[in-house]
C-alpha positions in Angstrom: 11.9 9.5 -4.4 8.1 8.4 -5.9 8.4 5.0 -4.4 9.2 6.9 -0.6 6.5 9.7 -1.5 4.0 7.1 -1.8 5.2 4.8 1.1 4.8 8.1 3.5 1.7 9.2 2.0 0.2 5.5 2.3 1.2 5.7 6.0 0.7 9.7 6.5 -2.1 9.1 9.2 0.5 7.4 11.6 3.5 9.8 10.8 1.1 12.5 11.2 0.3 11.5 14.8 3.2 9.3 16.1 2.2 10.4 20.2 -1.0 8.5 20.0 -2.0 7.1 16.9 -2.8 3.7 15.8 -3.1 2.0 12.7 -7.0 0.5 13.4 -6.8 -2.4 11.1 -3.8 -3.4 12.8 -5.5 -5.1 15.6 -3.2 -6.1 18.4 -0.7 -6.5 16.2 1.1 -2.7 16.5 1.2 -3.1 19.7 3.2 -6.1 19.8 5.5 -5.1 17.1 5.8 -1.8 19.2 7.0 -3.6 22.3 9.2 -6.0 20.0 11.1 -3.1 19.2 11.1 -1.0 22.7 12.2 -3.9 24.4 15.0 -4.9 21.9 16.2 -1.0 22.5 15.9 -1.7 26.0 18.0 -4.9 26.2 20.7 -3.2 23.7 21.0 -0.1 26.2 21.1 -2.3 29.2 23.4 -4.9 27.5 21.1 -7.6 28.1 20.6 -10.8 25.9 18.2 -9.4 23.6 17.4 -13.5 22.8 15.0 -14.1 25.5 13.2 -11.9 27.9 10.6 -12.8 31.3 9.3 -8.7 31.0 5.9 -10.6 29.7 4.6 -13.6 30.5 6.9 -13.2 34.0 8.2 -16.1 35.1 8.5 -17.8 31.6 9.1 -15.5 29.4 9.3 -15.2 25.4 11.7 -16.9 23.1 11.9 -13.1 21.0 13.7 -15.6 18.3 10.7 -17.0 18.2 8.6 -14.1 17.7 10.0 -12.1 14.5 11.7 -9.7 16.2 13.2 -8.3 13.5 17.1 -7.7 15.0 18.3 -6.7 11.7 16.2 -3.5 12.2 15.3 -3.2 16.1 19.2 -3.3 17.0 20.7 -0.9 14.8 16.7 1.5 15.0 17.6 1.6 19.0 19.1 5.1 18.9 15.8 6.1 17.1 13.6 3.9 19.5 14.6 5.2 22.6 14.7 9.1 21.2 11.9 8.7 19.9 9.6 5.7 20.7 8.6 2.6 19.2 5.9 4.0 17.3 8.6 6.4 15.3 10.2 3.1 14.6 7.2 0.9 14.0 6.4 3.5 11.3 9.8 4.3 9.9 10.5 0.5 9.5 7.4 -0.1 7.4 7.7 3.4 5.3 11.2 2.4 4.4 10.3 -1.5 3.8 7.6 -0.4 1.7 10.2 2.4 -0.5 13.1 -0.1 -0.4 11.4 -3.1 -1.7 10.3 -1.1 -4.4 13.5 0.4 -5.6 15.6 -3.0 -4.5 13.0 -5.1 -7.1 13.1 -2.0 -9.7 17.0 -2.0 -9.5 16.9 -5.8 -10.1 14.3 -4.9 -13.3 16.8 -2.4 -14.8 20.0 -4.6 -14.8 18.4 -8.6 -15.5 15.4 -7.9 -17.4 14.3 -4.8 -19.1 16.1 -2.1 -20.7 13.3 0.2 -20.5 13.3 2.6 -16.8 9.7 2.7 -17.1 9.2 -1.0 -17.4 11.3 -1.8 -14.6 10.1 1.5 -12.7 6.0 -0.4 -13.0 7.5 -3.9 -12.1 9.1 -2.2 -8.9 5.9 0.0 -8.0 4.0 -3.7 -7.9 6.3 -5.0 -5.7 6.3 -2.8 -3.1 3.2 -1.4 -2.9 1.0 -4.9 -4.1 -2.1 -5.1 -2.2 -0.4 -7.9 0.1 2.2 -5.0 1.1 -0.3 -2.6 1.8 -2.5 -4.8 4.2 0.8 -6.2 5.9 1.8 -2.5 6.3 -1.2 -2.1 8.8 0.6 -4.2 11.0 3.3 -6.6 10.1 6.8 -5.2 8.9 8.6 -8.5 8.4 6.5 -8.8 5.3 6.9 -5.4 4.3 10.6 -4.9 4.2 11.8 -7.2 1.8 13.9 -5.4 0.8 17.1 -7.9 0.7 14.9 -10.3 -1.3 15.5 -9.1 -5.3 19.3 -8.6 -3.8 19.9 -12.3 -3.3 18.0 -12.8 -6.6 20.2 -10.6 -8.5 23.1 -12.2 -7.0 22.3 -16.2 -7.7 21.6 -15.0 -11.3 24.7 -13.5 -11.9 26.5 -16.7 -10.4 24.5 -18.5 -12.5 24.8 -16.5 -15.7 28.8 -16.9 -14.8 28.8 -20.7 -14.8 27.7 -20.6 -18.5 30.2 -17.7 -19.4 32.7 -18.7 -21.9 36.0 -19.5 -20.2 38.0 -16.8 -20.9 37.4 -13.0 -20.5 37.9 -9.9 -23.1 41.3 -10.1 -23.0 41.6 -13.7 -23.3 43.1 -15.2 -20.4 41.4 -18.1 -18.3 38.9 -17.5 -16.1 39.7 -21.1 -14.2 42.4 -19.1 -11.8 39.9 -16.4 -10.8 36.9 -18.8 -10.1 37.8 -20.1 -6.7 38.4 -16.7 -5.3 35.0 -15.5 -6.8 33.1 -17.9 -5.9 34.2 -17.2 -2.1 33.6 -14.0 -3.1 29.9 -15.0 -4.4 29.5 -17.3 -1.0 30.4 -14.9 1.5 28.2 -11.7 0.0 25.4 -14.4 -0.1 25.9 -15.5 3.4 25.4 -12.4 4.9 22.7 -11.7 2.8 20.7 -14.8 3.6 22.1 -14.3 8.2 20.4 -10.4 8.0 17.1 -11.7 5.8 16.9 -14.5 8.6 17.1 -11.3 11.3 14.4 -9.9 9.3 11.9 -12.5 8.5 12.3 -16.0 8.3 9.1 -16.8 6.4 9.3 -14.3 3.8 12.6 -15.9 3.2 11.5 -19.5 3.1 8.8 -18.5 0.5 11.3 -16.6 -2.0 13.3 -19.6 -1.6 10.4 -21.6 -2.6 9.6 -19.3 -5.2 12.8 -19.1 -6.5 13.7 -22.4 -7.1 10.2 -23.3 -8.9 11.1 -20.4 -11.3 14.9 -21.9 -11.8 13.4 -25.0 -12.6 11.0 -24.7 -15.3 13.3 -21.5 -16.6 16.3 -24.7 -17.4 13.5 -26.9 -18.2 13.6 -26.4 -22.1 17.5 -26.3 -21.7 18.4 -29.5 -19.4 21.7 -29.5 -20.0 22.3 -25.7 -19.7 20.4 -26.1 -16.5 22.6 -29.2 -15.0 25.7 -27.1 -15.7 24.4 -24.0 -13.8 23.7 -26.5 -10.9 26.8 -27.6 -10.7 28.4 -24.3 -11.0 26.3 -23.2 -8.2 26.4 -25.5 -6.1 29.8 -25.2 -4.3 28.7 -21.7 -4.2 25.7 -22.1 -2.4 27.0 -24.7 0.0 29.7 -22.6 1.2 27.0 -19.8 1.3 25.0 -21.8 3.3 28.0 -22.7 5.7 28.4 -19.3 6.4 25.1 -18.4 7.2 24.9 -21.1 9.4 28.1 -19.5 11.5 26.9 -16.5 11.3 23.5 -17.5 13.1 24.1 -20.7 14.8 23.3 -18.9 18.2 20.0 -17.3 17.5 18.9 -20.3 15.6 19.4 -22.5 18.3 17.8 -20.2 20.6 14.9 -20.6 18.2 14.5 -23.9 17.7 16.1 -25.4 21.2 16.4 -22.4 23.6 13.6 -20.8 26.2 10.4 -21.1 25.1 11.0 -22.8 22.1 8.6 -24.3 20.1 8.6 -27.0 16.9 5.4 -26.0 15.3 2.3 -23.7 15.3 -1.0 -25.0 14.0 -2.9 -21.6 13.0 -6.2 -23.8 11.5 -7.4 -23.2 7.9 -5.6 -19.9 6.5 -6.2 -20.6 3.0 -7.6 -17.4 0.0 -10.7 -18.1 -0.4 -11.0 -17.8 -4.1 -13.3 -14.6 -4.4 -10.4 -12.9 -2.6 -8.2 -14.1 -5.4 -10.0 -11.5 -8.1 -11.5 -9.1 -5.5 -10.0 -5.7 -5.0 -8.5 -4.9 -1.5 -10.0 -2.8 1.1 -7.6 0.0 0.7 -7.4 1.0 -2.1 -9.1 2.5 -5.0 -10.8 -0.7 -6.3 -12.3 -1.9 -2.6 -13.6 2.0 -2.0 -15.6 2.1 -5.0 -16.2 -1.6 -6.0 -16.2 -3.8 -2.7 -16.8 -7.1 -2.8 -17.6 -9.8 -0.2 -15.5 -9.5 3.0 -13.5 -12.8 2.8 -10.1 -11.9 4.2 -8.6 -14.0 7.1 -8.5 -10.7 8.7 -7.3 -7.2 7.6 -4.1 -7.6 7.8 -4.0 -10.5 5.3 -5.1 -9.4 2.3 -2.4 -11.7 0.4 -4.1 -12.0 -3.0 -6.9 -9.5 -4.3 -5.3 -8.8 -7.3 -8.4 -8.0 -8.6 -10.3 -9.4 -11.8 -8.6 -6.9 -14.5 -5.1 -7.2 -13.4 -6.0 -11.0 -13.8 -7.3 -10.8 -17.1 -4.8 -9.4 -18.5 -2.1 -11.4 -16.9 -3.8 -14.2 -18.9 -4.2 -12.4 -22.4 -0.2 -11.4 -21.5 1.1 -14.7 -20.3 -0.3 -16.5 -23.6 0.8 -13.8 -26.1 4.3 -13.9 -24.8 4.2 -17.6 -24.0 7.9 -17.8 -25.9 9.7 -16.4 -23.8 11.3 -18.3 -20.7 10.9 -15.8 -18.1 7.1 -15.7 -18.7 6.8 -19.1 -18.9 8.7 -19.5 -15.2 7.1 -16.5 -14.0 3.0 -18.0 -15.0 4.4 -21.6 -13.0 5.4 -19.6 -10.2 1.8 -17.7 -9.9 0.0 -20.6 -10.8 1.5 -23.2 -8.5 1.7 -20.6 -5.6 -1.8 -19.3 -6.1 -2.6 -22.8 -6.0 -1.0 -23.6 -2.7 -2.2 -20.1 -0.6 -5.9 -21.1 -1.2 -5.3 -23.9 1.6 -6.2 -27.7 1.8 -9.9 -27.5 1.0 -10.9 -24.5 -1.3 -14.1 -21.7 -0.3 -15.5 -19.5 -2.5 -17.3 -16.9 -0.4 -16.4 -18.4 2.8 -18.3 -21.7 1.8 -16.6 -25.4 1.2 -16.4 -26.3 -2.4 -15.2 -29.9 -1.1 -12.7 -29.5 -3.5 -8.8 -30.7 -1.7 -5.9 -29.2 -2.8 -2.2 -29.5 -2.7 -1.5 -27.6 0.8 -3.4 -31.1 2.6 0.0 -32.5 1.6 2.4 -29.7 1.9 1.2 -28.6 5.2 2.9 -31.6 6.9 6.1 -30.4 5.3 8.7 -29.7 8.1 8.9 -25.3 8.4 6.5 -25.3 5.5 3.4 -25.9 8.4 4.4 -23.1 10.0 3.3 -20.9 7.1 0.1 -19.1 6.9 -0.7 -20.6 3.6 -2.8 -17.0 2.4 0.9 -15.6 2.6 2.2 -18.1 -0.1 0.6 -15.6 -2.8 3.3 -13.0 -2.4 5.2 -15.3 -3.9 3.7 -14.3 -7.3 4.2 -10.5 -6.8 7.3 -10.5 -7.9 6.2 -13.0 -10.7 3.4 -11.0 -11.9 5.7 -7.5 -11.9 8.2 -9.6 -14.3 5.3 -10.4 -16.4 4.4 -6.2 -16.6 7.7 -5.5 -17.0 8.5 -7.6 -19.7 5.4 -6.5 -21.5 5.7 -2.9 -20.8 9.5 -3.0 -22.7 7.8 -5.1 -25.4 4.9 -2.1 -25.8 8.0 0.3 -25.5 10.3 -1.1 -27.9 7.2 -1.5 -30.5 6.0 2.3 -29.8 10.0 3.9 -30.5 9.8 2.0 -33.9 6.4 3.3 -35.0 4.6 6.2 -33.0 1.0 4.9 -34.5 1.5 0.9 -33.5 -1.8 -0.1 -32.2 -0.4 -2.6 -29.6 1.1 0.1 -27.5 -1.9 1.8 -28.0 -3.8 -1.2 -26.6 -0.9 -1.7 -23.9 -0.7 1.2 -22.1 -4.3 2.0 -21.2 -5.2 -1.9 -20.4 -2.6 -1.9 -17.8 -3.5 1.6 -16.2 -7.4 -0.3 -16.1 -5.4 -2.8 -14.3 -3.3 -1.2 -11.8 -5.4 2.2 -11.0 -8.1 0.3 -9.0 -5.5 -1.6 -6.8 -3.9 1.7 -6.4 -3.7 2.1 -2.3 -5.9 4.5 -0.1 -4.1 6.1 3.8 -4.2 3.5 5.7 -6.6 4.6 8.7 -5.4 5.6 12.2 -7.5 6.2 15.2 -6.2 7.8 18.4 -5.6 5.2 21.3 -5.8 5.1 24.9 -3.5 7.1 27.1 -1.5 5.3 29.2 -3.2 5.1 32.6 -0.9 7.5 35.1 0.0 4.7 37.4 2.4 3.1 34.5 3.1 6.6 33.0 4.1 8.8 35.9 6.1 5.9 37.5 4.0 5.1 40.6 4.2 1.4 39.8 7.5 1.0 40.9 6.1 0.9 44.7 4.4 -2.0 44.1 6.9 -4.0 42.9 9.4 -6.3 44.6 11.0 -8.7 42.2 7.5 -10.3 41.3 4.9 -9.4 38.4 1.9 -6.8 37.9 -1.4 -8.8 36.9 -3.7 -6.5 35.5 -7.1 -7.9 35.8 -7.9 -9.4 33.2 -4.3 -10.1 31.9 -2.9 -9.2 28.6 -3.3 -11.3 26.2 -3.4 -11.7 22.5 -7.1 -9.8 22.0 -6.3 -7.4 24.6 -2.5 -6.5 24.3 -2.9 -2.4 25.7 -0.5 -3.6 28.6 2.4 -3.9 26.4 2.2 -0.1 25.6 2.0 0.5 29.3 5.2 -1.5 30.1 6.7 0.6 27.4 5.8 3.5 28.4 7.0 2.8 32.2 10.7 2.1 30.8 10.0 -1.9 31.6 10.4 -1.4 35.2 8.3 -4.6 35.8 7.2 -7.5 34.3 3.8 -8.5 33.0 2.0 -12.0 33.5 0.2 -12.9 30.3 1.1 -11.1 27.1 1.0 -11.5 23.1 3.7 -13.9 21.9 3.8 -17.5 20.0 4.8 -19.8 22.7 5.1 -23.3 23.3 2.2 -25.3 25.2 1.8 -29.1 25.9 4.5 -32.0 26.4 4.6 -31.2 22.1 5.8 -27.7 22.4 2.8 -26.8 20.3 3.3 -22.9 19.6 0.2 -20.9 20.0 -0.6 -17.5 20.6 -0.4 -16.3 24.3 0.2 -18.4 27.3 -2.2 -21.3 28.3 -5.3 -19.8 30.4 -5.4 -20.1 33.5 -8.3 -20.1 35.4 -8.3 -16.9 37.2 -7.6 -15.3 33.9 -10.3 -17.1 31.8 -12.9 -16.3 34.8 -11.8 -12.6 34.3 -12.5 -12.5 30.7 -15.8 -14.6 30.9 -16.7 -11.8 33.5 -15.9 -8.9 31.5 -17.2 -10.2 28.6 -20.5 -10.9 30.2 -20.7 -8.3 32.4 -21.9 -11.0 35.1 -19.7 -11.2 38.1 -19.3 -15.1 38.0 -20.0 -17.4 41.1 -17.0 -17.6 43.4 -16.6 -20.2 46.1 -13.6 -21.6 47.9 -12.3 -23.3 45.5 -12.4 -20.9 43.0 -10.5 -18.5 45.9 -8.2 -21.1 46.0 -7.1 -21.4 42.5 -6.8 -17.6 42.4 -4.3 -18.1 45.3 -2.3 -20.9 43.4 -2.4 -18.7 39.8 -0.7 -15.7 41.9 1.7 -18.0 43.2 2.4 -19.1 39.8 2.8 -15.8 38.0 4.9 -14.3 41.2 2.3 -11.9 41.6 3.4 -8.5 44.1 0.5 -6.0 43.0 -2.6 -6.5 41.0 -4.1 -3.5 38.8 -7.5 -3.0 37.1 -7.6 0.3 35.2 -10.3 1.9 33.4 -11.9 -0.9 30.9 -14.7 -2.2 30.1 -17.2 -3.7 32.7 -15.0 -2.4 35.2 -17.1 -2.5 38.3 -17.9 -6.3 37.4 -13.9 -6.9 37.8 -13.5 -5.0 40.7 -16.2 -6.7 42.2 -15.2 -10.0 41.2 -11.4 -9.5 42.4 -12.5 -8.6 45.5 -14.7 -11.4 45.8 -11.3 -14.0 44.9 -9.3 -12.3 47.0 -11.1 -11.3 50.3 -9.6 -8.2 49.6 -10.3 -4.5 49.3 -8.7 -2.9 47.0 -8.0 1.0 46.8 -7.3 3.5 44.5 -4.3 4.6 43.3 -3.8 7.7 40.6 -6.6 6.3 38.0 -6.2 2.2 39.1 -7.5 0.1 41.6 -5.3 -2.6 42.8 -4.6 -5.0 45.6 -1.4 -4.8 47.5 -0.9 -9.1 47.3 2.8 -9.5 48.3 2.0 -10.4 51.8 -0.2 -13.5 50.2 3.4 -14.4 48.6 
């Protein structure tokens, strides 16, 4: 019950206002996720392929495989999505990631590692509530609920700890009869464990993966033989495992990777920590509201690292004091080599070259592994450094029931509360957003629209996503052009965010950004023609934004066409241009 306390009160600004508020730092992003999971509700109630969808960027559409939907969530939430709204589950999802993970990694803690409930109860508390949780909680859930994660763990080291059982049990009979059916046991629990953690999040997946196996290795690597027998133990496990995952999600995988919209890779441009973020503290939370440092985050919702200097520290004083033991050892290659990795191909310090190339140059050419935001490759030490606190914590426990006036307890104790307090996190900050204008809200739109699309002027796209909300809000009754996706573009099937630009919508923005109405001639009048054709265009809308008049005026201007004004839009009437 403290981990969910803390989860609501982290996100107590959005559950306090789940009608209209926003989570600031979020960006575009809740807005996306929101429409993810209205229009996965939507396709469940009108039985639908919830795959694939043309409601934005109308005619393509969106591979939604493609775009961390999150199925394992958005189909069985789609009671509470359409009772409630996507905003009740945008919220819910990352309270409950943020709770779960927490207890999932603790209950992991209690059974594998520590005997101590406090020392697994701190290890949990890092996990889900690290300072990478906490930004991702602004805006990204499929890094928040992890939830499934520690449960895999906990079940490969069981197999594992199986293969090197004796090979009888307490009673003495052989354990050779019994192993088939428990290893199909084994494979089929971790099948469907891996199938719902690939309808949750891919990429959190791949990296725990990643992690994982680094962690195996070096924890064998003093023990090669003990480690070779494990493998092969595991291996027939894991195979068949695999196998079922495979059945289990051949169809949206291939929808992914071959269907609609695909795409084979996304080139996102240097992601990398810079290395001031690596012992900074975050922005929210105690450390970054009384001691902030130099804003070198990506953005705000990536705020993978910032550990901050003390935690650090005394990770390093830990890590050499307890050197001995195996799981610290694995756990200190796991940080090391991750931390490594997330700071990218070239490493900055303070948002400045250092000239200094790193691994990622290499990696980033690996297959899935370039699709990764290389900053994210950090949380693969959270659940590294929380074994490290966890193991020490039992250590400081053990030593303090044998002698009350030990001094390393003493030392223990308040060293780690200097560690954690500061990255302790703040309420995540919510502003109140735009109402919908009336035209969506109160239905009116439905007039306008014959089969084709509603271009708002300028589109949607990925720095101006508001439309999605509006769709929403209008119970999808007609698709958008433009949008905020990850889409394919080129003869390479390059993903990248939002469709290609066209003309008429990069004119719009240059207008409204300038506030200029731009020169328009025949040509450019005809290109407007041709990019209505393309998007299927039956209405065009400019509601109440910025530099409005500009638009208008510059719509007008394209279309040799008056618009008029309907509830709180002006729009142009362009199915007869069709």
């Amino acid at each position: 019950m403290g981990y969910l306390a803390l989860a609501v009160t982290v996100l107590s600004g959005q559950w306090r206002n789940t009608h209209s508020g926003y989570l600031i730092k979020s960006g575009q992003d809740q807005t996306m996720w929101e429409w993810f999971f209205a229009v996965t509700a939507h396709s469940v109630a009108h039985l639908e392929n919830p795959l694939g969808t043309n409601l934005q960027n109308f005619p393509a559409g969106v591979n939604m495989m493609a775009n961390t939907a999150m199925f394992g969530v958005g189909v069985p939430l789609t009671p509470v999505t359409l009772l409630f709204g996507p905003t009740v589950t945008f919220v819910l999802v990352l309270t409950l990631g943020l709770a779960s993970t927490a207890i999932a990694w603790y209950w992991l803690f209690s059974r594998e590692l520590v005997r101590s409930r406090l020392a697994a109860a701190i290890g949990g508390l890092f996990c889900g509530f690290a300072p990478a949780m906490i930004s991702h909680a602004n805006a990204h859930p499929n890094f928040v609920m992890l939830v499934l994660l520690p449960v895999i763990a906990l079940l490969l080291i069981r197999i594992a700890r199986r293969a090197t059982a004796d090979p009888t049990d307490d009673s003495g009979a052989s354990i050779a009869k019994t192993r088939p059916r428990r290893r199909v046991r084994d494979a089929v629990a971790l099948g469907l464990l891996v199938a719902t953690q690939i309808a949750l999040g891919e990429e959190p997946l791949l990296i725990f993966a990643l992690a994982f196996g680094l962690f195996a290795v070096v924890y064998y690597l003093h023990t090669p033989r003990t480690g070779w027998r494990v493998l092969r133990a595991v291996a027939p496990t894991v195979a068949l495992a695999a196998v079922i995952t495979l059945m289990l999600t051949e169809i949206p995988l291939w929808w992914q990777f071959f269907g609609p919209q695909s795409y084979r890779s996304i080139d996102h441009g240097p992601m990398g920590n810079d290395l001031k973020a690596i012992v900074q503290f975050p922005s929210e939370s105690l450390g970054g509201l009384f001691a902030p440092g130099q804003y070198v985050a990506i953005n705000d919702t990536e705020q993978n690292a910032y550990f901050g200097w003390p935690l650090l520290l005394l990770l390093v004083v830990t890590v050499a004091l307890f050197w001995r033991d195996r799981v610290v050892r694995a756990a200190a290659a796991v940080i090391v080599a991750f931390g490594v990795l997330s700071v990218g191909a070239v490493a900055m310090l303070g948002k400045q070259s250092t000239g200094i190339e790193l691994p990622w140059q290499w990696a980033e050419k690996v297959p899935l592994l370039n699709t990764v935001l290389e900053t994210r490759l950090t949380m693969a030490a959270i659940p590294a450094i929380a074994a490290v606190l966890a193991l020490a914590t039992q250590r400081a426990v053990t030593w303090w029931r044998r002698s009350p006036v030990d001094w390393r307890p003493l030392a223990w104790f308040p060293a780690l509360a200097l560690a954690l307090v500061p990255l302790a996190p703040t309420i995540l900050p919510v502003i109140e957003r735009a109402p919908t204008p009336e035209f969506f809200a109160d239905g009116t739109v439905r007039q306008y629209v014959s089969g084709g699309s509603v271009v708002l002027v300028p589109p949607p796209r990925p720095a101006g996503a508001q439309a999605l909300r509006w769709q929403a809000d209008a119970n999808f009754d007609f698709p958008l052009a433009g949008g905020y996706f990850v889409g394919p573009t080129g003869a390479n099937k390059k993903g990248i965010y939002g469709p290609d630009f066209r003309p008429t919508t990069a004119l719009l923005v240059r207008a409204q950004d300038t506030g200029d109405v731009p020169p328009i001639d025949a040509e450019t009048r005809a290109q407007a023609l041709d990019d209505l054709h393309f998007w299927e265009a039956d209405v065009v809308v400019l509601p109440a934004t910025k530099n409005s008049e500009v638009l208008r005026t510059t719509m007008t201007q394209l279309l040799d066409l008056a618009p008029r004004q309907v509830d709180d839009v002006w729009l142009w009437d362009v199915r007869p241009l069709r």
